[in-house]
C-alpha positions in Angstrom: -20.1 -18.7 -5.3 -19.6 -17.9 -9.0 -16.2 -19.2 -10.5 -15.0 -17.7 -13.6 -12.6 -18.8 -16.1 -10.2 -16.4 -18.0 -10.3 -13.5 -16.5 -7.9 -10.8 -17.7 -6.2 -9.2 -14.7 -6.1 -6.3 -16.2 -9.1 -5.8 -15.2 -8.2 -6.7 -11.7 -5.1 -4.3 -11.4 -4.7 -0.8 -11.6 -1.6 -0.8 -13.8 -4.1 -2.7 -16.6 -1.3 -5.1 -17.2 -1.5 -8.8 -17.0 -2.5 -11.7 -19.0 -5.7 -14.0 -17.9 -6.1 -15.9 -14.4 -7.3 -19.1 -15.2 -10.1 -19.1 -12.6 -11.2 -16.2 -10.5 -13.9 -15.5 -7.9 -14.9 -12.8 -5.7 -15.4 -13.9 -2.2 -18.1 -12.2 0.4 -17.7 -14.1 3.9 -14.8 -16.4 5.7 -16.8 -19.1 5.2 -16.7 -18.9 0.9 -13.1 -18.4 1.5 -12.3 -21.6 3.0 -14.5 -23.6 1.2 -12.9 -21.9 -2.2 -9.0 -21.9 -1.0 -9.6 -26.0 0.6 -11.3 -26.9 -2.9 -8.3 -25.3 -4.9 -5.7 -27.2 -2.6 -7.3 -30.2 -2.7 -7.3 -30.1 -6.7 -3.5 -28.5 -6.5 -4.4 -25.6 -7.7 -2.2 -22.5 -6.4 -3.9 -19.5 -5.1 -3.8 -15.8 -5.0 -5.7 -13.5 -2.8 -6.0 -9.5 -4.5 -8.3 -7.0 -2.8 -8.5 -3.8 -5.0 -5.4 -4.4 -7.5 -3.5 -1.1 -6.5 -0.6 -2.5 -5.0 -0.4 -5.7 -7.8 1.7 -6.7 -11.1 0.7 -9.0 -13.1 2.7 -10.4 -15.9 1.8 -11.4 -19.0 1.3 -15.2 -19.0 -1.4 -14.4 -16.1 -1.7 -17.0 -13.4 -2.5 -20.5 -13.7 -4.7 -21.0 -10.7 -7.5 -19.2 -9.2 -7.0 -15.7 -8.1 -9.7 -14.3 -5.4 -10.8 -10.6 -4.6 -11.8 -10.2 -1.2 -15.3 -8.3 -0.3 -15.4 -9.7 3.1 -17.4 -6.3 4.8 -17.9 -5.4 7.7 -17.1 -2.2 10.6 -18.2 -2.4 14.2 -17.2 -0.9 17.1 -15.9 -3.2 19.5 -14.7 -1.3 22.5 -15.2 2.2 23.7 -13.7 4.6 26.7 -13.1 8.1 27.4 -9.4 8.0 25.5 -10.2 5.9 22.6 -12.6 3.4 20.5 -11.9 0.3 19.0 -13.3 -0.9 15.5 -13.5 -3.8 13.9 -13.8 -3.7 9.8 -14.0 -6.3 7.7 -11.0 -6.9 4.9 -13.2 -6.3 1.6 -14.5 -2.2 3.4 -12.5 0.1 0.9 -9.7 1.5 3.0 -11.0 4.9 2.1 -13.9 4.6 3.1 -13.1 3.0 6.7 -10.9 6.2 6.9 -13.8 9.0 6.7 -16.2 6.7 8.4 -13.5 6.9 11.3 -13.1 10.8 10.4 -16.7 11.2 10.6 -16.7 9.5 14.5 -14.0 11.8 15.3 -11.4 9.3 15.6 -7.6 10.2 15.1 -5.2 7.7 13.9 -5.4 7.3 10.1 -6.9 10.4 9.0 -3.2 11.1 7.3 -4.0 7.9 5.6 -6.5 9.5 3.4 -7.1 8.7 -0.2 -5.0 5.6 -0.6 -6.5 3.0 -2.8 -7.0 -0.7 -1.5 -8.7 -2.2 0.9 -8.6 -2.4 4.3 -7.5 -6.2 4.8 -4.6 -5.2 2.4 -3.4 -2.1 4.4 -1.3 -4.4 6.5 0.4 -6.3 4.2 2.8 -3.8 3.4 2.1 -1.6 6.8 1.0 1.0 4.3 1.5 4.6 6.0 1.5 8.1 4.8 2.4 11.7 6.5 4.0 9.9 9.3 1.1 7.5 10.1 1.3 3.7 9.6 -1.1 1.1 10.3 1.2 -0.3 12.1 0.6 2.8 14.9 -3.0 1.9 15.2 -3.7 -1.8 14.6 -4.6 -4.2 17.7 -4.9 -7.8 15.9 -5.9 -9.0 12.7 -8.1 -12.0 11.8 -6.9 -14.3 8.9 -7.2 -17.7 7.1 -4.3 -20.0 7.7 -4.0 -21.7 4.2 -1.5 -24.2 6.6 -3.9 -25.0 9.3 -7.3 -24.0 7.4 -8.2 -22.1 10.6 -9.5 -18.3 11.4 -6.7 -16.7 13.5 -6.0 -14.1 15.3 -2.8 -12.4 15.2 -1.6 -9.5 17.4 0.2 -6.5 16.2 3.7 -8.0 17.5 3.2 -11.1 15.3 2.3 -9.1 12.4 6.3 -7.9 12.6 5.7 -4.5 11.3 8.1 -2.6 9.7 8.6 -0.3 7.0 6.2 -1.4 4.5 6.7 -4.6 5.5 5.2 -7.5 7.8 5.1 -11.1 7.4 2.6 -11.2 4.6 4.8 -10.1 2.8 8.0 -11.6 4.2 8.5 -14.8 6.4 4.8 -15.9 6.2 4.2 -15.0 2.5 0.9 -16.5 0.8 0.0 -18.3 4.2 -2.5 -15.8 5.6 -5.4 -14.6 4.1 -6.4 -11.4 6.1 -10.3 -11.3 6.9 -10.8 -8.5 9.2 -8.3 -5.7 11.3 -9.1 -4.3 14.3 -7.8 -0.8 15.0 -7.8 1.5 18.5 -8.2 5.1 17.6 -7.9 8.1 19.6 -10.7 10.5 20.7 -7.7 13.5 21.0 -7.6 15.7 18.0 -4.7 15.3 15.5 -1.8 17.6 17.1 1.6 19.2 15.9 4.8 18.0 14.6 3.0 17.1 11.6 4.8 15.7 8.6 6.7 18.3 7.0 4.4 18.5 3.6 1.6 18.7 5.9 2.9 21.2 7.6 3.4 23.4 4.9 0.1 22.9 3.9 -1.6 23.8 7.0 1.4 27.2 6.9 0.3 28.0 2.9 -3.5 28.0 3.9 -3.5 29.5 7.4 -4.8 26.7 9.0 -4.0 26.5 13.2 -7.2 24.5 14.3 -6.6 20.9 13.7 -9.7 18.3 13.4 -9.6 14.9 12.2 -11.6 16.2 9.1 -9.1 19.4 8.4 -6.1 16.5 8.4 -8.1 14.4 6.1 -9.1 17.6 3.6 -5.6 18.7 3.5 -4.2 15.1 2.9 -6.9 14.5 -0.6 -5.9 17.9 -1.3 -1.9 17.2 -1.3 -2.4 13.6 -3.0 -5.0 14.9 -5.7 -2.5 17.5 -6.6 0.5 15.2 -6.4 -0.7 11.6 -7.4 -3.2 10.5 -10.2 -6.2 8.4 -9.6 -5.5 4.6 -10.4 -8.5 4.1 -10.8 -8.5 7.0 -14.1 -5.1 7.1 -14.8 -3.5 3.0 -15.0 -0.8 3.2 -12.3 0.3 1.5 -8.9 0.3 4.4 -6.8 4.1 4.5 -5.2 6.1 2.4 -7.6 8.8 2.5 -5.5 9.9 1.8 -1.5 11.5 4.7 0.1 15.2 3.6 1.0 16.6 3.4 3.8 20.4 3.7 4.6 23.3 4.2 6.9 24.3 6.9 8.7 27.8 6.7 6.9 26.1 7.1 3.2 23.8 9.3 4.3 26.7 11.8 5.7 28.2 11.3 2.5 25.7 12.2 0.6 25.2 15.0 2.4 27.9 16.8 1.6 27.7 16.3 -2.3 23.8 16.9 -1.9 23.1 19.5 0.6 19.4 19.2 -0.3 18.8 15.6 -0.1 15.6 15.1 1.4 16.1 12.3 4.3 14.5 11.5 7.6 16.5 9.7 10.6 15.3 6.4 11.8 14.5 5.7 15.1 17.7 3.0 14.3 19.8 6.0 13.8 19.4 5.0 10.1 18.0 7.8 7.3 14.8 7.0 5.2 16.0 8.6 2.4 13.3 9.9 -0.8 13.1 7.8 -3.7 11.0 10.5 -5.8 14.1 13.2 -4.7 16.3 10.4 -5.9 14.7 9.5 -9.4 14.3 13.0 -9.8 18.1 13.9 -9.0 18.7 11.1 -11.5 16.8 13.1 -14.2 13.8 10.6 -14.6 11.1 13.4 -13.4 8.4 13.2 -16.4 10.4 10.7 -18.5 8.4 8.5 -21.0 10.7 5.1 -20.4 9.3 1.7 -22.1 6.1 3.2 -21.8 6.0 4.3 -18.5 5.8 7.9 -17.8 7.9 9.2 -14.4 5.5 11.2 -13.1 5.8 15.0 -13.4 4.7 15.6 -9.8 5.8 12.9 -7.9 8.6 10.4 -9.7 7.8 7.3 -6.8 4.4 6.8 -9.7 4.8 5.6 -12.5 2.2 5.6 -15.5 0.9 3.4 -17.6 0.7 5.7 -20.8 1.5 3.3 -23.7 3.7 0.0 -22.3 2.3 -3.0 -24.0 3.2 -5.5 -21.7 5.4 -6.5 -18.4 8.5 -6.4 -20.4 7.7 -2.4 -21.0 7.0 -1.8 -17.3 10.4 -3.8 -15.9 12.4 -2.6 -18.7 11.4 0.8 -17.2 11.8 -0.3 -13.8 15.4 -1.7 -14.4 16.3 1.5 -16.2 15.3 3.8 -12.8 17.0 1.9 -10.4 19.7 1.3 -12.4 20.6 4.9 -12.9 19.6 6.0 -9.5 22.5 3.1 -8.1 24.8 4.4 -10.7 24.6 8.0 -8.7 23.7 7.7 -5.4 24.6 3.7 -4.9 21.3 2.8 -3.2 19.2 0.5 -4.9 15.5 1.8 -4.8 12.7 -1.2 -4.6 9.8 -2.2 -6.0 6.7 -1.5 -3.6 4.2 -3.3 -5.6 4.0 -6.8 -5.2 3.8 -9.4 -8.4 1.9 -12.3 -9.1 3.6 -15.4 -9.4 3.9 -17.2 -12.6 
């Protein structure tokens, strides 16, 4: 286990913001991760866990403590019938990756989850989901560290308290669990209509009435390439911002002063409501704010294309929601989440 000292986390995060982490080690099996996150606790020093930096801010100061990058690997099947098959991948496989290699078996179940950066043991920390999957539809347990009882665990979907891009790694049981592998039951059935309704219109535009596993994926890196840059060419965070969810009473309201607002009911009887329609309403789309460019073909990203430091990016950040509440009166969220000072 090599520990090094100063490491910019720009380097570390796909925003290429962030001052140095005073110690930082990339860790390759449970057993390095204990014997690193024990050591660090025993000499009080506070710990952060990143896996591929999409989905992180850093600030400027950088952290004082040791920041590990998870390569745990790892993919296995662990069960098999005639419905379904169970795998087992390790929290360091790129999530990407786990997603053809399922594609390739034929498995449905995240094949709409194409082409989102990370890795897999971050996927459930904010229940990521796209085109009207969510890990949350697919995932059987979890294995994790418990920083508390310095024990592997093994949580069930339940206890993971899924919601919309959220869990309890990123809410009740912050910075206690350090996710080492997810295990995920996936269908043998082809992907089948309603699809999402971009999908959709994909599949309409391009003629496309036989659906696979590998047709879903093609058209999903088809959609994102078009719509969303690559973090890992262009310095961004993917989806800046949460969609937002209101009440049926705002929503009606809304409504009627914005016949096109582009919503989706909630099993709650709540509506999800666009962020991107709402920044865009707001007249943000393509906007160079601070530094940060809106993006021109999605506003939920935003780009890195000259900020100089975290005071650019939340200046920016401030200046979005702030006019988006001034019209609408919803306060849009961050998604990404920051490292502590």
């Amino acid at each position: 286990m090599d520990i090094h000292t100063n490491i910019s986390l720009k380097n570390l995060t796909t925003m290429k913001l962030g001052g140095p982490a005073q110690f930082f080690s990339d860790v390759h099996t449970v057993q390095e991760l204990a014997e690193l996150y024990q050591d660090a606790q025993t000499k009080n020093v506070p710990v952060f866990i990143v896996g591929g930096g999409s989905n992180i801010i850093a600030r400027d100061e950088g952290f004082h403590g040791l920041v590990l990058r998870i390569k745990i690997p790892g993919f296995e099947v662990v069960a098999d019938d005639i419905y379904s098959t169970t795998v087992k991948v390790g929290a360091g496989e790129s999530w990407d990756a786990t997603v053809a290699r399922t594609v390739d078996m034929h498995l449905s179940g995240i094949e709409a989850m194409s082409a989102i950066p990370g890795t897999t043991g971050a996927a459930p920390v904010q229940n990521i989901g796209a085109y009207g999957q969510e890990i949350a539809d697919t995932l059987v347990s979890l294995e994790a560290y418990d920083t508390q009882t310095h024990a592997i665990v093994s949580l069930t979907n339940a206890e993971c308290e899924f919601g919309y891009r959220h869990s309890i790694f990123r809410g009740s049981e912050q910075g206690r669990y350090v996710i080492t592998s997810v295990t995920l039951k996936l269908s043998k059935s082809n992907p089948a209509p309603p699809f999402y309704d971009s999908l959709q219109s994909y599949f309409d535009s391009h003629a496309i009435s036989l659906f696979t596993q590998k047709v879903v994926r093609d058209a999903v890196i088809a959609i994102r390439s078009e719509k969303l840059p690559d973090p890992a060419v262009t310095p961004s965070a993917g989806s800046f911002f949460k969609n937002a969810l209101i009440d049926d009473w705002l929503y009606d309201e809304l409504h009627q002063k914005f016949p096109d607002i582009k919503a989706y009911v909630m099993a709650d009887g709540s509506y999800k409501v666009s962020s991107g329609w709402l920044i865009e309403k707001a007249g943000l789309k393509g906007q160079l704010l601070h530094g940060m460019r809106v993006h021109d073909k999605n506003c939920l990203v935003l780009i890195n294309e000259s900020a100089k430091n975290y005071e650019d990016l939340a200046a920016a950040r401030d200046e979005i929601i702030a006019r988006v509440r001034d019209m609408f009166r919803i306060v849009i969220e961050q998604e990404p989440l920051e490292l502590p000072l």
